[in-house]
Backbone as numpy.savetxt, mean C-alpha at the origin, in Angstrom:
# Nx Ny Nz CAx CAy CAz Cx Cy Cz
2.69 16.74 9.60 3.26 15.40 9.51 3.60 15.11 8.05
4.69 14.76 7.63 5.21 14.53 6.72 6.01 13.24 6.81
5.24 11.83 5.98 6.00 10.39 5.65 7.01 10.62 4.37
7.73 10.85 3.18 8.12 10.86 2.77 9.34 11.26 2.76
10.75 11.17 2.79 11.67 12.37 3.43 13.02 13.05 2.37
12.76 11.38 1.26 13.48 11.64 -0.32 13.85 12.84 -1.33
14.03 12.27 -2.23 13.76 13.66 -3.36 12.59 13.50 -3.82
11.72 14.79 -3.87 10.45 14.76 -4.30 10.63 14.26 -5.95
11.38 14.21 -6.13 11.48 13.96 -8.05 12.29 12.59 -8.28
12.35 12.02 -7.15 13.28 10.47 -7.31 11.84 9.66 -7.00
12.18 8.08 -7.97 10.85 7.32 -7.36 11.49 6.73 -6.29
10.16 6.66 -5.15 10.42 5.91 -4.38 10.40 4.29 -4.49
9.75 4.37 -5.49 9.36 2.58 -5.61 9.36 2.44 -7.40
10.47 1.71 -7.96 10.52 1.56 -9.30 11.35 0.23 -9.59
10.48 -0.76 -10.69 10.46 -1.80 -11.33 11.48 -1.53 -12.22
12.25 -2.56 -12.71 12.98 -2.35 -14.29 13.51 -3.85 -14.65
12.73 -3.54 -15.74 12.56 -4.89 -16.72 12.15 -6.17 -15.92
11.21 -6.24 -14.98 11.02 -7.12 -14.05 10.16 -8.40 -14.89
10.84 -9.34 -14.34 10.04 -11.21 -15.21 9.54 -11.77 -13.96
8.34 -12.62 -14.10 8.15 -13.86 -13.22 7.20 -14.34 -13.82
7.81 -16.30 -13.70 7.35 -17.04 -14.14 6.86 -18.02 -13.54
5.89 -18.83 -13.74 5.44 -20.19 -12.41 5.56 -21.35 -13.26
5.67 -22.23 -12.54 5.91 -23.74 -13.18 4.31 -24.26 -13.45
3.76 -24.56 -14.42 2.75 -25.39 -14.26 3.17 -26.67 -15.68
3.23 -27.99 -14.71 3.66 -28.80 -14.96 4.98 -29.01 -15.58
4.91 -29.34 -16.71 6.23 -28.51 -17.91 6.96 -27.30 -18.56
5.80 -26.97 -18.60 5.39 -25.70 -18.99 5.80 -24.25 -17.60
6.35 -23.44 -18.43 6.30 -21.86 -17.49 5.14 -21.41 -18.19
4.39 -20.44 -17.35 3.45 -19.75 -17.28 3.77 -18.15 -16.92
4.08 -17.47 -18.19 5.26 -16.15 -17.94 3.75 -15.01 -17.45
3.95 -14.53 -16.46 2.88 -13.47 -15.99 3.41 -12.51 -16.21
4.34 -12.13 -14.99 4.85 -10.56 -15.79 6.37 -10.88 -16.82
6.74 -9.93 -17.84 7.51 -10.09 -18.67 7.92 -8.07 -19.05
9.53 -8.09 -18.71 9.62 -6.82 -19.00 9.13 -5.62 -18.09
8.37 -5.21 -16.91 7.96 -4.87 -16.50 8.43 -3.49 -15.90
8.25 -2.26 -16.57 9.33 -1.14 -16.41 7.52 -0.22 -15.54
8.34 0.23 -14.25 7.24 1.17 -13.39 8.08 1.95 -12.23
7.88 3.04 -12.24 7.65 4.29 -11.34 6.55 5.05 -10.67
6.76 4.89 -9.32 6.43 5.62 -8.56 7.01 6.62 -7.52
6.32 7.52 -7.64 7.12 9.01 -6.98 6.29 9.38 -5.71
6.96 9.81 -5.06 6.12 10.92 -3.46 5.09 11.78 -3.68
4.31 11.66 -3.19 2.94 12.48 -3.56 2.17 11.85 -4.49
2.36 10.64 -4.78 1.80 10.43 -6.26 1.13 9.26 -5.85
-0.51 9.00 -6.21 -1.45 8.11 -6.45 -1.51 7.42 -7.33
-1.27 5.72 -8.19 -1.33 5.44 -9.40 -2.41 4.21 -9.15
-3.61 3.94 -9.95 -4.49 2.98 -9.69 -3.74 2.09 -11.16
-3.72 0.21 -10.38 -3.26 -0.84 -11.31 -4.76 -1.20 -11.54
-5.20 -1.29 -12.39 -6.73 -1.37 -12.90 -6.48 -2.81 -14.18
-6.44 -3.80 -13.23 -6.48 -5.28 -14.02 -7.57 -6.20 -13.48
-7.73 -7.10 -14.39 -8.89 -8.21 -14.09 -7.92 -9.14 -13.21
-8.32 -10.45 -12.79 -7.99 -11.49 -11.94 -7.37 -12.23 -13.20
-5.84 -12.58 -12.79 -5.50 -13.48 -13.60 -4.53 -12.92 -14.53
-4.27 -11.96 -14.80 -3.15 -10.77 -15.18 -2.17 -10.85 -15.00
-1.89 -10.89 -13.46 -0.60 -10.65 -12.64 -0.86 -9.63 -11.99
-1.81 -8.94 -11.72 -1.94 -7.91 -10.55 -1.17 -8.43 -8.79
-1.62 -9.49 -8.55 -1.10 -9.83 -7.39 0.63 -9.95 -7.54
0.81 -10.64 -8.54 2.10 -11.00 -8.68 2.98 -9.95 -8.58
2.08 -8.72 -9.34 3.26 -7.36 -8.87 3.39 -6.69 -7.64
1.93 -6.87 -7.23 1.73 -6.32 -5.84 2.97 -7.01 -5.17
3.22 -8.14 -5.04 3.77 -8.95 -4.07 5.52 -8.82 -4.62
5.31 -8.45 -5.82 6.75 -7.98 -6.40 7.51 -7.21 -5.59
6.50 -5.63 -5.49 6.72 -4.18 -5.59 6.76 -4.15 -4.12
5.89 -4.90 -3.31 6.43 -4.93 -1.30 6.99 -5.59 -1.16
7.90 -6.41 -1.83 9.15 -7.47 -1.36 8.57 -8.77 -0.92
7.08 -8.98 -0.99 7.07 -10.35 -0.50 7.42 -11.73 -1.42
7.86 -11.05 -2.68 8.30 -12.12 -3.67 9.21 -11.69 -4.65
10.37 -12.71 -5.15 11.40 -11.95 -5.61 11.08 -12.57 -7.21
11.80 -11.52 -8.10 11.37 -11.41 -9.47 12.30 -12.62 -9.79
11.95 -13.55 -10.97 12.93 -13.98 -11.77 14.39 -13.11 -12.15
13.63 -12.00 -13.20 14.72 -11.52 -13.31 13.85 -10.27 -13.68
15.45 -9.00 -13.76 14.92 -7.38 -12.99 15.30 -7.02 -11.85
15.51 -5.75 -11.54 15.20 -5.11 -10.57 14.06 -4.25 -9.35
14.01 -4.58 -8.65 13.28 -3.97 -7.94 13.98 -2.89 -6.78
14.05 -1.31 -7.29 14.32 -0.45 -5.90 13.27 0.90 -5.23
13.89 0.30 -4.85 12.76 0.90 -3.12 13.66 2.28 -2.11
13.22 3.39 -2.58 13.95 4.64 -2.37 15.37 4.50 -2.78
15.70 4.54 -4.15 16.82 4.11 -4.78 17.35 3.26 -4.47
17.34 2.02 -3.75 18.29 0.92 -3.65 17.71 -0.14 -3.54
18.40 -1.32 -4.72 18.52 -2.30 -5.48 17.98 -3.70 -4.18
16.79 -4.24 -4.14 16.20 -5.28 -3.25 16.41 -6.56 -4.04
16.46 -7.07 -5.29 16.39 -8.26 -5.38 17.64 -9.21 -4.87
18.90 -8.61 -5.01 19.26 -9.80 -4.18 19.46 -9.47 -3.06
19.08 -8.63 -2.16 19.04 -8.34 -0.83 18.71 -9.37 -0.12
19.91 -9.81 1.31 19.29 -11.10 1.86 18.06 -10.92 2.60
17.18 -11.91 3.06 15.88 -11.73 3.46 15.56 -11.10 4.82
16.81 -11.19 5.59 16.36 -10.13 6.35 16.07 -8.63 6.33
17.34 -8.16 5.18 17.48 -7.10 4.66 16.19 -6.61 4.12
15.69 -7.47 3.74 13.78 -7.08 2.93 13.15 -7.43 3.65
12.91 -7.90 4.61 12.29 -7.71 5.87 12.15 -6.64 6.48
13.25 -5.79 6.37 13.30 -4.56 7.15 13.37 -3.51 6.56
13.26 -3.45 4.80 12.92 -2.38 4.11 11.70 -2.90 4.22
10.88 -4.06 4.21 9.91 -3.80 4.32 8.47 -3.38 5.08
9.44 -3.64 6.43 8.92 -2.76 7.19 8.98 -1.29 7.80
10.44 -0.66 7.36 10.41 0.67 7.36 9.68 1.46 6.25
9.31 0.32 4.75 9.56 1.81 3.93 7.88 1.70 3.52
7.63 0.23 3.42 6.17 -0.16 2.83 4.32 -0.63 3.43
3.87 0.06 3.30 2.69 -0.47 3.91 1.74 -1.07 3.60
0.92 -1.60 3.65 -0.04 -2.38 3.08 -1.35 -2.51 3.31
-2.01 -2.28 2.81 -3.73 -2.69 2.88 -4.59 -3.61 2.48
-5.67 -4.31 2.74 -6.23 -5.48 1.97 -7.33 -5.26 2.01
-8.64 -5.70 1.27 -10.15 -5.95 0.80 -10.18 -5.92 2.40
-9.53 -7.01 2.88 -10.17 -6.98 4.73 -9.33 -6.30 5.34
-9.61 -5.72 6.74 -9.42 -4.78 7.63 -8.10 -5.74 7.95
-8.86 -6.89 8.67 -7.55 -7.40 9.68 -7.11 -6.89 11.17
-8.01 -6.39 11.51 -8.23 -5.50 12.79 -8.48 -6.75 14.04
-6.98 -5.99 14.92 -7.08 -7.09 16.27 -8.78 -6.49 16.80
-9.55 -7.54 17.08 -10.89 -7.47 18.04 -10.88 -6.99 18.92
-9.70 -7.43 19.85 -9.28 -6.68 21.23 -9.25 -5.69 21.44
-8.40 -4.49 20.69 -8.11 -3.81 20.84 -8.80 -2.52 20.12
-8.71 -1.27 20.66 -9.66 -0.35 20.28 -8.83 0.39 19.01
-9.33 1.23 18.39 -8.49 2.11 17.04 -7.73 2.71 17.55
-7.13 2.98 18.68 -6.17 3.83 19.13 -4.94 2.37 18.77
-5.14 2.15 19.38 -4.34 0.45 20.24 -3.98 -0.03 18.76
-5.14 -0.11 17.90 -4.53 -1.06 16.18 -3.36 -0.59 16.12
-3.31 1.04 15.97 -2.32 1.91 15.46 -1.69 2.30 16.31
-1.46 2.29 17.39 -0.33 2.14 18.38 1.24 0.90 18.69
-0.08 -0.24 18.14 0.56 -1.76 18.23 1.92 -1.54 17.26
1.24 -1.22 15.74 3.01 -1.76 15.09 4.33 -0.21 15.17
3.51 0.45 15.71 4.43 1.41 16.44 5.05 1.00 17.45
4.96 0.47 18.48 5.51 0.09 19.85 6.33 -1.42 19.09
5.80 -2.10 18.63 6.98 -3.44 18.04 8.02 -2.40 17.30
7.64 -1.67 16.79 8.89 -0.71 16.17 9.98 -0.17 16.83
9.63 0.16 18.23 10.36 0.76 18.89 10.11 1.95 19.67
8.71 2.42 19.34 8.64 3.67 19.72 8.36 3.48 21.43
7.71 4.55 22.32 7.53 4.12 23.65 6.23 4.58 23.31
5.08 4.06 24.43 3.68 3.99 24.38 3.34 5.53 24.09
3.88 6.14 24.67 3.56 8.23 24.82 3.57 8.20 23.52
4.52 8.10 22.78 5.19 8.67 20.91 3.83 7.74 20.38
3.96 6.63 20.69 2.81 5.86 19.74 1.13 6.32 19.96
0.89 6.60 20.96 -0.39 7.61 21.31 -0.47 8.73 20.35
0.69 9.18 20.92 0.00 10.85 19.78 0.42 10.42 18.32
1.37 9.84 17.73 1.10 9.67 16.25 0.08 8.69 16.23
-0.59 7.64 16.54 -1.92 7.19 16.65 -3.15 8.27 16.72
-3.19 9.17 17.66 -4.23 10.17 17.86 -4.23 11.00 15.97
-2.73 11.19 15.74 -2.48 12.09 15.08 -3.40 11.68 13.38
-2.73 9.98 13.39 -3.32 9.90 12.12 -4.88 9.34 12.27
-5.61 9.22 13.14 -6.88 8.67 13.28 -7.66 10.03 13.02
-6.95 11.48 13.99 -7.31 12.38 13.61 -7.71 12.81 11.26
-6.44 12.22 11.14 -6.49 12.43 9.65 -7.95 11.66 8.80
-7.68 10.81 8.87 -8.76 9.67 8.67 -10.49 9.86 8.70
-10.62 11.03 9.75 -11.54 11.60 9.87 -12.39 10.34 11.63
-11.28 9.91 12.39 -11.45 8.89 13.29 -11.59 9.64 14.58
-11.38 10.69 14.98 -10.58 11.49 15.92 -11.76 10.82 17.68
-13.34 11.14 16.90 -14.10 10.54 17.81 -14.30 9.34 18.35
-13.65 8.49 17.44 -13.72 7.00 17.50 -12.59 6.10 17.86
-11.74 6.78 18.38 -10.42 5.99 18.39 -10.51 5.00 19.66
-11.61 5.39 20.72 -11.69 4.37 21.94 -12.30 3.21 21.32
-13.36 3.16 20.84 -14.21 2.22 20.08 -13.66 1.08 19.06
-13.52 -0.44 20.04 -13.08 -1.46 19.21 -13.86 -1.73 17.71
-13.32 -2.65 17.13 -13.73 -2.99 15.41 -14.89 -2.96 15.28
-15.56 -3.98 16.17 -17.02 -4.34 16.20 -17.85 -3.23 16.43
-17.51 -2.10 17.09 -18.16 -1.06 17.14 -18.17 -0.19 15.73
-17.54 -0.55 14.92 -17.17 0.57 13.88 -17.43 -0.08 12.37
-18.48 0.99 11.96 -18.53 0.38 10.75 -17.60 -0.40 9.62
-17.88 -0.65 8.51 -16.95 -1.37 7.75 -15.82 0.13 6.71
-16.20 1.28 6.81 -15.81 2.38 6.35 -14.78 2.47 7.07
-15.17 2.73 8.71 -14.45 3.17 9.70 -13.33 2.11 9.67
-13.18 1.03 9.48 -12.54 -0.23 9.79 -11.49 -0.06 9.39
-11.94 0.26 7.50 -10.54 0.10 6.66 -10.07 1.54 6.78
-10.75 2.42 7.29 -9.50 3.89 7.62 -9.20 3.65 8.86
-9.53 2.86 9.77 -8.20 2.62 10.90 -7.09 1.71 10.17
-7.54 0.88 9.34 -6.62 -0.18 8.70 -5.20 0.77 7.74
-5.96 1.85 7.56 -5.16 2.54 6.23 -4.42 3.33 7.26
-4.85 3.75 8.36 -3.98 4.47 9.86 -3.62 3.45 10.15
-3.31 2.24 10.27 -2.41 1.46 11.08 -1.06 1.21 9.76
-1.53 1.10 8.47 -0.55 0.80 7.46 0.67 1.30 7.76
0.01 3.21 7.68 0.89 4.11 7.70 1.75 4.35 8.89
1.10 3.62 10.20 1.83 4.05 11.31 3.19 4.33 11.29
4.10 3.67 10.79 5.53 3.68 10.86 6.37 4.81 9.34
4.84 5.17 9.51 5.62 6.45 8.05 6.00 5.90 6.62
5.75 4.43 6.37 6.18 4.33 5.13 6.37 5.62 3.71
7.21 4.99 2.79 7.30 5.93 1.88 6.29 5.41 1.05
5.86 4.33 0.53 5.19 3.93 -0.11 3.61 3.33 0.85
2.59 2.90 -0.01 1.37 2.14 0.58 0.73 1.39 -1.25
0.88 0.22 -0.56 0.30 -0.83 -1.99 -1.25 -0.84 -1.18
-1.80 -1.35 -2.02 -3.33 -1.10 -1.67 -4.56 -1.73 -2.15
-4.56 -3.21 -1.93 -5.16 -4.31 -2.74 -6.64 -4.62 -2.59
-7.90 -3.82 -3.74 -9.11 -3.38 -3.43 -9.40 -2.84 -2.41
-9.19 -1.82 -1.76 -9.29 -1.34 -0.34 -10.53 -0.71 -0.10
-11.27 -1.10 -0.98 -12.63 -0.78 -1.01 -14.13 -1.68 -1.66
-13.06 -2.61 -1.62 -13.99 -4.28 -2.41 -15.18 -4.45 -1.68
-15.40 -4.43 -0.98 -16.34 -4.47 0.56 -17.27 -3.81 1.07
-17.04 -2.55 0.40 -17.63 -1.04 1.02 -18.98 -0.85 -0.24
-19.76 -0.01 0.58 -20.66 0.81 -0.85 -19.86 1.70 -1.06
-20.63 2.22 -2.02 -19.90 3.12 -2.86 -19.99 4.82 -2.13
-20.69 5.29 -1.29 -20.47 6.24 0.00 -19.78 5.64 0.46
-19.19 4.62 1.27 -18.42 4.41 2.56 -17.42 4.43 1.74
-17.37 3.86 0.54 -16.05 3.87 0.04 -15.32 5.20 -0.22
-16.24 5.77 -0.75 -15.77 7.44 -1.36 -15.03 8.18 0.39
-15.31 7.94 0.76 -15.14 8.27 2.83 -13.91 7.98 2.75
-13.39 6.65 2.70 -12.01 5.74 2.90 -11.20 6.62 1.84
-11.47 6.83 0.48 -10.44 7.14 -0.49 -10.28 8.81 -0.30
-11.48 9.13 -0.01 -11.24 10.82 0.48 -10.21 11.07 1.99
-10.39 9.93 2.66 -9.27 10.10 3.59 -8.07 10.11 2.64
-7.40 8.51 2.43 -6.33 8.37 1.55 -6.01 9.61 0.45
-6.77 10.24 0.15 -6.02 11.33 -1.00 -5.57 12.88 0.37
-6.77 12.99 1.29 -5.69 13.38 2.09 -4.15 13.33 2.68
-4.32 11.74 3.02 -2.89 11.89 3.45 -1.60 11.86 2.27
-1.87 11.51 1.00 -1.12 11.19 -0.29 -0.85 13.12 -0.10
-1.75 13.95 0.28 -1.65 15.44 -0.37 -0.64 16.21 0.50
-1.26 15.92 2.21 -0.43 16.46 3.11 0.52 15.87 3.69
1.01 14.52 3.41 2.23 13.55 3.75 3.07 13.41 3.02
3.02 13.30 1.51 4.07 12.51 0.84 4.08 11.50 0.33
3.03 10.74 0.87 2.74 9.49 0.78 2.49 9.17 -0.80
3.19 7.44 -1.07 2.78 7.63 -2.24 2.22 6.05 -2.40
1.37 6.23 -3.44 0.14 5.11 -3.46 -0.05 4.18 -4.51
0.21 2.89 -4.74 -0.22 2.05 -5.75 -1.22 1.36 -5.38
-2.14 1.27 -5.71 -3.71 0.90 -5.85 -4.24 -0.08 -6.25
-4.20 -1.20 -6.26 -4.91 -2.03 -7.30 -6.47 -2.18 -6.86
-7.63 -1.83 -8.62 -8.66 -2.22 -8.07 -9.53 -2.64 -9.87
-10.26 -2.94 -9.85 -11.41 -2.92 -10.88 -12.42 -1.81 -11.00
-12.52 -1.02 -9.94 -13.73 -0.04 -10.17 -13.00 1.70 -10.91
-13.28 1.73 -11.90 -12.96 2.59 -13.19 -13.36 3.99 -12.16
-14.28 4.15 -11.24 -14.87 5.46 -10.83 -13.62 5.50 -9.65
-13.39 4.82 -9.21 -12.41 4.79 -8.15 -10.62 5.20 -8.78
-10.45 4.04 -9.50 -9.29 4.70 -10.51 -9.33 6.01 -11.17
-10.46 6.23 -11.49 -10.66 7.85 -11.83 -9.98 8.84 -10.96
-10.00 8.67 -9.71 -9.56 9.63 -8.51 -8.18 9.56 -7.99
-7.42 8.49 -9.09 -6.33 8.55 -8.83 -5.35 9.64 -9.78
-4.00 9.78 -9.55 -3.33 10.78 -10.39 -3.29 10.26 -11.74
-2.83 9.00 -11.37 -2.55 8.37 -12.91 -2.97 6.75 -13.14
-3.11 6.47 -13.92 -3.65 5.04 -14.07 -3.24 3.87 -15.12
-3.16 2.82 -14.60 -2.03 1.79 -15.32 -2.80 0.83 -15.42
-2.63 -0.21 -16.35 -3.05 -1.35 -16.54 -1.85 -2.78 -16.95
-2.10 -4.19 -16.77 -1.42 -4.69 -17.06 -2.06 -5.60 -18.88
-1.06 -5.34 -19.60 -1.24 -6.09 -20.76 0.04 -7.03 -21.50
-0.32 -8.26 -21.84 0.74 -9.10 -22.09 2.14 -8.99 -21.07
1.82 -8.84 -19.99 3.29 -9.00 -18.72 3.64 -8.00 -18.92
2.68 -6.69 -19.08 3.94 -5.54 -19.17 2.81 -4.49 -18.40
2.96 -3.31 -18.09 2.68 -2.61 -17.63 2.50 -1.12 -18.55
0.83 -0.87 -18.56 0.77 -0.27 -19.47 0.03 1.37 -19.07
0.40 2.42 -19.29 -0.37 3.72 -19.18 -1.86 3.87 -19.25
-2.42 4.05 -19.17 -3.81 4.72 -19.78 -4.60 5.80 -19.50
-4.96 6.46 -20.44 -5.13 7.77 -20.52 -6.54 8.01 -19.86
């Protein structure tokens, strides 16, 4: 199984010169400023900022749920900011996936079914959505557990059905907002040892945001935000 389908050497997801600003009272309140970032296929990058930075602000940049002042934002080479909103609606559901601190897991339904669901709104027919459901729960390290609703499944197990339901539709990209805030630090290592699986044998490529330095460690490369800009670190 292979999500990625690009040039391995083109980013799939890259910022340029990106601004946003918020009104507080009179005053703008400039968060990001300038904001130049690449990301490529196969490639893991942890955003390793405190609260209050603009970490969210890019997150929400970089999956289309908010449009920059000014800059570009493209998403497997082509240009989203003034794309009308349906149009980013539907890159953003073909190309981007998403994860959060919480699972978000329907109750109802068992780990097969999470990751079946935004497959079948997609289009697929129940058969296709079964076996790529089986396929990536298999990855995840879920393969035994896929009958077994949320409540049955630990908080480990939760967010790697969550990180198998992200991916269901193959995105090229997966943003990834503390996806381990929640967890100890075993259950967590579980969840991210899945995720570097599928980043290795998919294509998949990963922006991360978190605070824990041991966790960013395990990524390829690692970024920070300073004065609205986006910075390397070694």
């Amino acid at each position: 199984m292979r999500f990625a389908t690009s040039d391995m050497t083109l980013p799939v997801l890259q910022l340029e010169k990106v601004g946003r600003s918020y009104k507080q009272g009179a005053t703008a309140l400039e968060v990001l400023h300038g904001v130049d970032f690449a990301l490529f296929p196969s490639q893991s990058v942890a955003l390793v900022a405190q609260s209050g930075t603009g970490k969210s602000t890019l997150l929400h940049i970089a999956g289309l749920l908010e449009r920059p002042d000014e800059g570009e934002v493209f998403v497997g080479g082509q240009p989203t900011t003034s794309m009308p909103d349906d149009g980013r609606t539907a890159m953003r559901r073909d190309t981007i996936g998403f994860v959060y601190q919480f699972h978000h897991l329907l109750p109802e339904f068992s780990a097969l079914e999470n990751v079946m669901l935004p497959q079948m709104i997609h289009g697929l027919s129940r058969a296709q959505a079964r076996t790529r459901a089986q396929e990536l729960l298999r990855y995840m390290g879920l393969a035994a557990r896929a009958t077994h609703r949320p409540g049955q499944l630990s908080g480990g197990e939760q967010q790697r059905v969550a990180i198998a339901r992200a991916v269901a539709n193959a995105p090229a990209v997966l943003l990834a907002d503390e996806p381990t805030g929640n967890l100890d630090p075993a259950t967590a290592d579980n969840v991210i040892a899945a995720l570097e699986t599928l980043v290795q044998e998919t294509g998949l490529a990963v922006l991360l945001a978190t605070h824990n330095m041991d966790l960013a460690a395990r990524m390829m490369r690692r970024v920070t935000l300073q004065n609205g800009r986006v910075v390397e670190l070694t």
